[in-house]
N, C-alpha and C positions, 0 to 999 in steps of 0.2 A: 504494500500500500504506500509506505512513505516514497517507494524508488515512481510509482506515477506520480506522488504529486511532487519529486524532484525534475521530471522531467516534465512537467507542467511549468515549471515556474523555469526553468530553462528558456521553453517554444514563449512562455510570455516575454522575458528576457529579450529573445531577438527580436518578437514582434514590438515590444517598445523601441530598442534602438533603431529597427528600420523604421516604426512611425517617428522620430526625431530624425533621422535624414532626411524622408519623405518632406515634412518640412522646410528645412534647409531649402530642398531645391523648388517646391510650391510657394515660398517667399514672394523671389523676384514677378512671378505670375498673379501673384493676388493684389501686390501692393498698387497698380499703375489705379486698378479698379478701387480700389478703397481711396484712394489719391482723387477719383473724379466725384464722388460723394459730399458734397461741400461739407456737412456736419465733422466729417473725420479729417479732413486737408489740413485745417491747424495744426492734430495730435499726430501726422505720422509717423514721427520719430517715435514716439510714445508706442503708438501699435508696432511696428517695427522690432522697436524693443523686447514688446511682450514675445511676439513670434522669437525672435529666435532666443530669446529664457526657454520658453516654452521646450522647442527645442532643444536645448544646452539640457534640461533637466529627463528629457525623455530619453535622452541619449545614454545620459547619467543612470538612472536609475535603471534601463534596460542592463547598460554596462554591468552593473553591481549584482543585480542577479546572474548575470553569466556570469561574472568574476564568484561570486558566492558556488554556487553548481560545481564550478571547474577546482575550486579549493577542496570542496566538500568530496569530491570524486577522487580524487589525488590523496586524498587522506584516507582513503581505505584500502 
């Protein structure tokens, strides 16, 4: 039982850091569109921002579970 929910938490692992890539490159695509919205044109840095935290932390925390997995595997 514990070795499916390690390799549960593995496949979520890579699927967070590939949704924070995914990001990365859906960035440049979104911002031109939220740039022609007059209510968000002041804040783009701001949204900007958020995206890629966003990013930096999905990447992050995908990371950490593989890195947890690949520790825990290696110690037995």
């Amino acid at each position: 039982m514990a070795a499916n929910r390690d390799k549960a938490q593995l496949i979520w692992g890579i699927v967070l850091a590939l949704a924070g890539i995914g990001v990365f490159f859906r960035i440049p695509q979104v911002m031109p569109r939220i740039e022609q919205i007059p209510h968000f044109s002041s804040v783009t840095i701001f949204i900007r921002f958020c995206f890629y935290l966003m990013g930096v932390m999905l990447i992050g925390g995908g990371g950490k579970k593989i890195f947890v997995f690949l520790k825990a595997s290696n110690g037995k």
